[in-house]
SEPA-120518 format. One line per field, with one value per residue: residue number from 1; residue in one letter; chain; z, y, x of N, C-alpha, C in turn. Coordinates in nm, 3 decimals, decimal comma. Layout:
N
guse	[NUM;...] .
kevex	[a;...] .
lumdo	[A;...] .
npz	[Z;...] .
npy	[Y;...] .
npx	[X;...] .
capz	[Z;...] .
capy	[Y;...] .
capx	[X;...] .
cpz	[Z;...] .
cpy	[Y;...] .
cpx	[X;...] .
This chain:
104
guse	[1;2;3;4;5;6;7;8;9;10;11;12;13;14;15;16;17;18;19;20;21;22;23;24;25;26;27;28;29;30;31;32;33;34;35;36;37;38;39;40;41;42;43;44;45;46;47;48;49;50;51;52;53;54;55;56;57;58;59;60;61;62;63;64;65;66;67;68;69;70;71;72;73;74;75;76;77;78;79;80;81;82;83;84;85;86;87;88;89;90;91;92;93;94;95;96;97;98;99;100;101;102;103;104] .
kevex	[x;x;x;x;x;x;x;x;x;x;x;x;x;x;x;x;x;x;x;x;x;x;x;x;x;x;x;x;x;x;x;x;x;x;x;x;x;x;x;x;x;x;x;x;x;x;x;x;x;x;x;x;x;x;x;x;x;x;x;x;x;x;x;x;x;x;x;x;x;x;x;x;x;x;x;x;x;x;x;x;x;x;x;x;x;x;x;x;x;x;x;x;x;x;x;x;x;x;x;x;x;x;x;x] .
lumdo	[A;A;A;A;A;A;A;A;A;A;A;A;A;A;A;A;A;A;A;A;A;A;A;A;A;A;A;A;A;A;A;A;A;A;A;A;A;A;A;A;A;A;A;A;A;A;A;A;A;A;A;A;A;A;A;A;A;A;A;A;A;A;A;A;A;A;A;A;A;A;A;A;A;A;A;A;A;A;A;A;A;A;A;A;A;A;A;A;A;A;A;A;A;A;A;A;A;A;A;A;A;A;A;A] .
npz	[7,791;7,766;7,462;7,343;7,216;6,996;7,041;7,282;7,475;7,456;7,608;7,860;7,967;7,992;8,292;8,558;8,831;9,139;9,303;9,663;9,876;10,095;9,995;9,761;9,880;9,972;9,762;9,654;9,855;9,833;9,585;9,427;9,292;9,142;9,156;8,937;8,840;8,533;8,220;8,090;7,774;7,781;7,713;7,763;7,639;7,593;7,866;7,957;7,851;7,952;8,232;8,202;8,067;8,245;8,531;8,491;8,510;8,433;8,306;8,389;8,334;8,233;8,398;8,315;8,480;8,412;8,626;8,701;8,783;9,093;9,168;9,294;9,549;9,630;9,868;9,662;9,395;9,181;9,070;8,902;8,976;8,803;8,582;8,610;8,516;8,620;8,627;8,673;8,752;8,705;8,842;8,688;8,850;9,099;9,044;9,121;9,274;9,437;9,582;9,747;9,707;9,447;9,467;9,584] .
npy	[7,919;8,160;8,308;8,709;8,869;9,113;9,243;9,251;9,440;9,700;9,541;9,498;9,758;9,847;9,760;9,954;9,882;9,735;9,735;9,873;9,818;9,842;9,726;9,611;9,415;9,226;9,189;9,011;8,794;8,722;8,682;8,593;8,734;8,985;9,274;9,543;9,843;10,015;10,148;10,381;10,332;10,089;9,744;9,456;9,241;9,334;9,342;9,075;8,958;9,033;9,022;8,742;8,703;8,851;8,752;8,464;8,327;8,169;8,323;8,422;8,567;8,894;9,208;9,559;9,879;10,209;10,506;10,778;11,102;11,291;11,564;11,871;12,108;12,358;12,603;12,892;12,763;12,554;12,209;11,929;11,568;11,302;11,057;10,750;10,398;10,068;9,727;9,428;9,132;8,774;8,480;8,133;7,838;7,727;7,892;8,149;8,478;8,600;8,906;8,965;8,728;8,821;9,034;9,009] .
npx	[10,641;10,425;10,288;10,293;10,088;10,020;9,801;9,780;9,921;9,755;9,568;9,614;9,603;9,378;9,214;9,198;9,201;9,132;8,854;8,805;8,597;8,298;8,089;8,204;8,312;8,117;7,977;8,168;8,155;7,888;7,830;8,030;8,187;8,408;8,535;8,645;8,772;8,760;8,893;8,721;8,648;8,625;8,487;8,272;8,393;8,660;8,713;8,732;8,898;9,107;9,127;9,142;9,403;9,555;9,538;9,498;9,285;8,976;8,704;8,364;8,082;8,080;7,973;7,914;7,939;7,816;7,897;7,796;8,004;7,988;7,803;8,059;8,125;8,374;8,347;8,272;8,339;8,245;8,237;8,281;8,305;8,520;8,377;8,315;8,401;8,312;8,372;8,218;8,323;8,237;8,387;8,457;8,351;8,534;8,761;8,982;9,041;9,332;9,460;9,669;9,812;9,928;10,023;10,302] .
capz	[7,786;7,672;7,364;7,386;7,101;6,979;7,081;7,499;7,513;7,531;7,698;7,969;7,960;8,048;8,412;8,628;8,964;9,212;9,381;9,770;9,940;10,177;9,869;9,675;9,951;10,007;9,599;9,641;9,921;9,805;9,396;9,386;9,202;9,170;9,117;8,893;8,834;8,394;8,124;8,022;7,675;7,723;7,674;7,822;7,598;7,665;8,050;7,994;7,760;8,039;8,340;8,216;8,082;8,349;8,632;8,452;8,566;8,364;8,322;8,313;8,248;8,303;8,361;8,307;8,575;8,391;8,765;8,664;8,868;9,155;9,171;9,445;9,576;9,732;9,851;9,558;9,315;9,178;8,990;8,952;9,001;8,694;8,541;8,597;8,536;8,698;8,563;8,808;8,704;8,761;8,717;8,643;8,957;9,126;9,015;9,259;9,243;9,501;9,518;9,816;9,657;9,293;9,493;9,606] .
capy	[8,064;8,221;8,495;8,794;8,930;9,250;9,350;9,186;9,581;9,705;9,505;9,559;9,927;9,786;9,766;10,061;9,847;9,646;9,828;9,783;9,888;9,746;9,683;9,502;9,270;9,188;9,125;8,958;8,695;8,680;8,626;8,522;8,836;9,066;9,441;9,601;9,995;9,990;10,226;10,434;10,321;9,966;9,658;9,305;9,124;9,315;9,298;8,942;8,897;9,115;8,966;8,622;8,729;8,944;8,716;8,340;8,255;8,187;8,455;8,317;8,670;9,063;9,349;9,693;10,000;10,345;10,553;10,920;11,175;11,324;11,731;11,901;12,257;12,430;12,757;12,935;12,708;12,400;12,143;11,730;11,429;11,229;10,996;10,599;10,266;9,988;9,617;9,323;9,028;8,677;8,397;7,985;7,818;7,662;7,975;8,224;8,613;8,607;9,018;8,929;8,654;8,883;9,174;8,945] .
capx	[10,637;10,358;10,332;10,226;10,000;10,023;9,640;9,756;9,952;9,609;9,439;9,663;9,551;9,183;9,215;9,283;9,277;9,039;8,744;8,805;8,523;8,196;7,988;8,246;8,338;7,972;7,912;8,253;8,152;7,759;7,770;8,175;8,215;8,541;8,473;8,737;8,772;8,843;8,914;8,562;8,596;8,618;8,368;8,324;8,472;8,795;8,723;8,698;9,038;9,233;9,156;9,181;9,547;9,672;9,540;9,507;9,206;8,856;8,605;8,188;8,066;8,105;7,855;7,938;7,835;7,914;7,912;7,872;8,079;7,924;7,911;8,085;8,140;8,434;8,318;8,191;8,369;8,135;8,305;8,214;8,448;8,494;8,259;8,394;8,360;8,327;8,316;8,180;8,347;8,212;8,463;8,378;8,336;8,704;8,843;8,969;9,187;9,348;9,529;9,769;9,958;9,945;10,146;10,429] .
cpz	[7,696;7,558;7,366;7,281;7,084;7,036;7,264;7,519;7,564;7,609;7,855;8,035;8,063;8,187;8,473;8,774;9,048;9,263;9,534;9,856;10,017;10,059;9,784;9,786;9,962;9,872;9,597;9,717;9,876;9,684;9,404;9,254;9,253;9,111;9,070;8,840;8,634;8,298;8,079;7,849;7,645;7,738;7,767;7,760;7,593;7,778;8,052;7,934;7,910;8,160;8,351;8,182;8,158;8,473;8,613;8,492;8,400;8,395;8,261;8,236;8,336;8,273;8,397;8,398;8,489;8,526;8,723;8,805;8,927;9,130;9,277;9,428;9,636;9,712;9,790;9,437;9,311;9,073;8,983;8,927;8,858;8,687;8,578;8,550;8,563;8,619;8,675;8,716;8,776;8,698;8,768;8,821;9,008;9,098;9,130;9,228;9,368;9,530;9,631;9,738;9,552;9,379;9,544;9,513] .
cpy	[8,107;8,352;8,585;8,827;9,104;9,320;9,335;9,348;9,646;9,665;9,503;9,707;9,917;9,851;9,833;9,960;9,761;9,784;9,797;9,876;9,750;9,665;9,596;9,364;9,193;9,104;8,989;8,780;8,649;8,602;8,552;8,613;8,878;9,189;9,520;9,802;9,987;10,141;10,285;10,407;10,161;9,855;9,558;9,249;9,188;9,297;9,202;8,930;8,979;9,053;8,806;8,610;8,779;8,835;8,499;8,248;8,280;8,274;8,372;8,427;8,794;9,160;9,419;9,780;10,108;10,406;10,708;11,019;11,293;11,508;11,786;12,053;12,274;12,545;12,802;12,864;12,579;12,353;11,973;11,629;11,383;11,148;10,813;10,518;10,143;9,843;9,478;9,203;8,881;8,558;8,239;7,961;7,694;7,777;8,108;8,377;8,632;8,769;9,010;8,901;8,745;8,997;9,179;8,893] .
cpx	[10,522;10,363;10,249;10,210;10,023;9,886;9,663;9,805;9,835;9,524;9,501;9,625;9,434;9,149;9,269;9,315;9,171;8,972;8,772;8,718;8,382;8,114;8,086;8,308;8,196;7,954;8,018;8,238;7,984;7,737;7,925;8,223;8,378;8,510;8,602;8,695;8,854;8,813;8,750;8,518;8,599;8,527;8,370;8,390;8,638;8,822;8,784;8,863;9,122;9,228;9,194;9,376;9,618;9,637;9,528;9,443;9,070;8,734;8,472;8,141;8,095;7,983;7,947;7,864;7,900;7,849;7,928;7,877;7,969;7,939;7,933;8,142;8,289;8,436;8,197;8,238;8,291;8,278;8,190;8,333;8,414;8,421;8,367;8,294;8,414;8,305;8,282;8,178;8,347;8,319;8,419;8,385;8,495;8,774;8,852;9,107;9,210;9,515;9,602;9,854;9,989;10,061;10,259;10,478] .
């Protein structure tokens, strides 16, 4: 049984969710990347502590995209989508996330 640290609460936080789109399957089957959607105030080296704890695999490294929010109209009302980010996580080689089996 593993223990859970008082700082793992947070780092659970990290990760809002997978990216699933044309561009991350592409990065996904080209580099052996995984494209996660994370918290705007957080770093690599928590990327890296969260996905290796929440999914129990080894992390090589992580880049950061901050993605700022597009602006959009309705009508006469302007507004802009929120600002994100994105982290594109590479992990060692044999290692694999596989988000099927994780949701059974």
């Amino acid at each position: 049984m593993t223990q859970i640290r008082k700082n793992d609460h947070n780092l659970m936080k990290v990760l809002l969710g997978p990216v699933i789109s044309e561009k991350a399957t592409m990065v996904a089957e080209k580099n052996e990347q995984v494209v996660f959607q994370v918290m705007r105030d957080a770093n690599k080296s928590d990327v890296k502590q969260a996905v290796e704890l929440l999914f129990k695999v080894q992390v090589d490294s992580v880049q950061i995209v901050n993605q700022k929010g597009k602006p959009k109209r309705y009508g006469r009302f302007e507004g802009r989508r929120d600002h994100t980010k994105k982290a594109y996580v590479s992990l060692k080689p044999g290692q694999e996330i596989n988000f099927e089996a994780e949701a059974n």
